[in-house]
C-alpha positions, 0 to 999 in steps of 0.5 A, spaced: 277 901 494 270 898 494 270 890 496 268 885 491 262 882 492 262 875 493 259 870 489 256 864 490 256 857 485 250 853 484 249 847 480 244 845 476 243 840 471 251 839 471 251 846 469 256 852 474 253 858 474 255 864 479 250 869 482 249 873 487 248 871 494 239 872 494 239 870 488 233 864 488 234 858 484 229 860 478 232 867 477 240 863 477 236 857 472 235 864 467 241 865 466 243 859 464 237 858 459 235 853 455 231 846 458 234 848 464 230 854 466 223 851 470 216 853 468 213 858 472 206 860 472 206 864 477 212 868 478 213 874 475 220 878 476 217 885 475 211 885 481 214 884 488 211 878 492 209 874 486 210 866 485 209 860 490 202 859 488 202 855 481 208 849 483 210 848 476 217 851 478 218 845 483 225 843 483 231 838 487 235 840 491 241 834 491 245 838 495 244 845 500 250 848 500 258 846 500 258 847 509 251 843 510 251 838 503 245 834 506 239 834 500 232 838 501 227 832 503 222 835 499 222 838 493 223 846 493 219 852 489 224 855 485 221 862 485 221 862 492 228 859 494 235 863 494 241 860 493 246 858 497 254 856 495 256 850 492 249 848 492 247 842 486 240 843 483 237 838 479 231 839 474 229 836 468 235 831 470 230 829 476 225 824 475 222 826 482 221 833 478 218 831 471 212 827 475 211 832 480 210 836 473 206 833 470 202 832 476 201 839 477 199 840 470 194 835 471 191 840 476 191 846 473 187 843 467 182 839 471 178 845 471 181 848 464 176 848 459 179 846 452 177 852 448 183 853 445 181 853 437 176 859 439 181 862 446 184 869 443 191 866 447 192 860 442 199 861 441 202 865 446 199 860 452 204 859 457 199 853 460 198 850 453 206 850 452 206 847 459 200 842 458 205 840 451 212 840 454 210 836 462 203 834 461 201 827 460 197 825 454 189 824 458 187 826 464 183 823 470 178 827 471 171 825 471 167 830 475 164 836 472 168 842 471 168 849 474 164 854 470 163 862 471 159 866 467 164 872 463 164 879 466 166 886 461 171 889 467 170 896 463 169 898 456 176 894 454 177 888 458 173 882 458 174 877 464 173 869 461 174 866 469 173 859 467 181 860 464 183 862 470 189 859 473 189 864 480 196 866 479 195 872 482 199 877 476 193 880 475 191 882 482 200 885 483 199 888 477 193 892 479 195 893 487 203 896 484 201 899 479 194 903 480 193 908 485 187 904 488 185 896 486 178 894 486 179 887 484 181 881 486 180 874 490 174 871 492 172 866 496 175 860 497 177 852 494 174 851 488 169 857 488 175 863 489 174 867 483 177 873 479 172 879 482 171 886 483 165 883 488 160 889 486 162 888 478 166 894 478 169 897 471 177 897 471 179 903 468 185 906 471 191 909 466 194 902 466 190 897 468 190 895 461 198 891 463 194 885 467 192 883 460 199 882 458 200 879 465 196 873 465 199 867 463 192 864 460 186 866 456 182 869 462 184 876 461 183 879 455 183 884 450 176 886 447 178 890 442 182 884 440 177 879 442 177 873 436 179 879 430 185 874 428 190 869 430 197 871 433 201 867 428 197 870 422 200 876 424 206 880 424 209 883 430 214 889 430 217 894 435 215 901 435 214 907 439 211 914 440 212 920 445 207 919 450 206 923 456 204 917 460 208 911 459 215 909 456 211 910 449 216 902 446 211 897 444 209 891 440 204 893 433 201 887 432 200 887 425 196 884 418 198 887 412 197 895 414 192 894 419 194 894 426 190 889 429 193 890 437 197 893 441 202 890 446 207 891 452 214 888 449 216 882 452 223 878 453 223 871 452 220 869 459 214 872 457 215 878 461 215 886 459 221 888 458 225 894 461 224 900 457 230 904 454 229 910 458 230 906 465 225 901 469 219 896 466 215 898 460 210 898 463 204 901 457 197 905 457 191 904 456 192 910 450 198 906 447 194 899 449 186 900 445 187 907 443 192 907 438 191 902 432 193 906 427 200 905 423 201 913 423 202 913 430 208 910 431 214 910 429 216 903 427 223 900 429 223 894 425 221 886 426 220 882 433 225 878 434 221 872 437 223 866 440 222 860 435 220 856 441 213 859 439 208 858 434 207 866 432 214 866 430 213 862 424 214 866 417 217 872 422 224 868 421 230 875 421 236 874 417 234 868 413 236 866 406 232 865 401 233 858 397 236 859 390 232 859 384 234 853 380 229 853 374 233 858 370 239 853 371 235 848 368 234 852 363 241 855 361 240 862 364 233 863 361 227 865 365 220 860 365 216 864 359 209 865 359 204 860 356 199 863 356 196 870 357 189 870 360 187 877 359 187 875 352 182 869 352 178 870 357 171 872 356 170 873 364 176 879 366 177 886 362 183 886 359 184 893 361 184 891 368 189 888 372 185 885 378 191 884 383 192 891 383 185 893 384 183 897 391 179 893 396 175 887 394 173 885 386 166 889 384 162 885 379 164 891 374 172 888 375 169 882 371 165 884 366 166 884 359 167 891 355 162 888 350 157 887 355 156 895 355 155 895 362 149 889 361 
């Protein structure tokens, strides 16, 4: 008979979780959810190394174990710091905590450029959502920004490096998931860039998920580039056998009309696990050369996270409000007043112009007594 597996308690923000021992203090954070979960910029769980480069997820450790309960001097990257038992974590109950937030947010945005009612990640930003939540009102910069000039990484992905935040997801990304990695960091301090030194195409099978990776609008689609906005447009979930990959998508959908294709998400912004086992890592063949709704087999609406703006108007199982006009009229349905096919001189009342397919010719709207003038 196998022994149990011991587990260790932790405390954070008053609320007691178990977990297992190295475990790190985020990871334990998740599974309470909610506002006690830090922020992370940095910190993905699907690629190895990644996380304690951003600070955003810094939190107090108030006590550091049941054997040894003296606090931590200085607060602590929570992606990077395992648990141990009886240890008390405190986050948003931590006024050393919130500021140093707010401080590091203030340093992710001095070279920021504010682009963002023409950056394609409007809306699904996680530094927009943390410059929102733990971000001050202004800023105290005076100083000339950091700019770079944008690079196409091959024929699908454009590198916007002024957005760009050095987290480093993109460089795992392409270091664990393609067979030789040709982009990366250079240089240093204020001058470290995103960069295939060379101006190299990133074409690789799945080079396409950095996209997905990148917390910010540094990285992003061409295909997609300043086509529409997220929140006008609908996301759902659909498949397809592919030899490739696990085939399990997000169609990102106006009308019919597939405007992008992307990995599926959790709702730490991360790529879900697929059905079949192990990350749903997608291809760039599912990602850019599948945009046609006859591909896919749709499984149904994305159960989005009401937190973010794309979920509006995308709300599942919600009832829609009772009509009260016909009560007010003892049962009775409005009547039409008027019929404007009847008295307008302008549309031909033969049409009807809802049902046209495709935009309205000037034919549509001239009169049968014109005789075609």
């Amino acid at each position: 008979m196998s022994e149990e597996k011991k587990l260790f308690k932790v405390t954070i923000d008053n609320i007691t979780v178990d977990v297992e021992p190295g475990t790190t203090i985020l990871n334990a954070a998740r599974m309470i959810g909610g506002e006690v979960t830090p922020p992370a910029m940095c910190y993905y769980s699907k690629l190895k190394n990644s996380g304690g480069k951003c600070r955003t997820c810094l939190v107090e450790v108030a006590a550091g174990s049941t054997a040894d309960p003296r606090p931590m001097p200085k607060l602590v990257a929570s992606c990077r710091t395992t648990v141990m038992d009886g240890m008390i974590v405190k986050n948003i109950t931590s006024e050393r905590v919130l500021d140093a937030r707010a401080g590091v947010v203030e340093f992710l945005l001095l070279n920021h450029p504010l682009d963002c009612p023409i950056c394609d990640q409007a809306g699904e930003c996680h530094l927009q959502d943390l410059s929102y939540e733990h971000g001050k009102e202004g800023t105290r910069y005076e100083f000339k920004r950091r700019t770079f000039k944008k690079h196409d990484l091959g024929e699908y992905i454009q590198l916007h490096m002024t957005r760009c935040i050095l987290c480093y997801r993109c460089v795992f990304t392409a270091d664990q998931l393609t067979n030789k990695r040709v982009h990366g960091v250079l240089d240093r301090g204020d001058h470290a860039e995103i960069a295939t030194y060379i101006e190299k195409s990133l074409d690789n099978d799945f080079i396409g998920n950095v996209i997905d990776v990148c917390p910010v609008g540094a990285l992003t689609d061409k295909t997609f580039r300043f086509k529409n906005r997220v929140w006008f447009t609908k996301p759902v979930d659909a498949h397809r056998d592919c030899s490739k990959c696990c085939g399990e998508v997000q169609l990102w959908m106006r009308g019919d009309e597939v405007f992008r294709v992307t990995a599926r998400k959790d709702e730490w912004g991360e790529v879900k696990d697929s059905t079949k086992g192990g990350p749903g890592w997608i291809c760039n063949e599912c990602r850019f050369e599948k945009k046609d709704a006859k591909d896919w087999t749709i499984d149904g609406p994305t159960q989005v996270n009401r937190h973010s703006v794309i979920s509006q108007g995308h709300y599942v199982n919600v009832v829609k409000p009772k009509e009260t006009l016909p009560d007010v009229m003892g049962g009775r349905g409005p009547k039409l007043l008027m019929n404007i096919h009847t008295v307008s001189e302008v549309n031909r009342p033969e049409i009807e112009l809802s049902k046209i397919q495709g935009p309205a010719h000037s034919d549509d709207f001239k009169n049968s007594l014109d005789n075609g003038k």
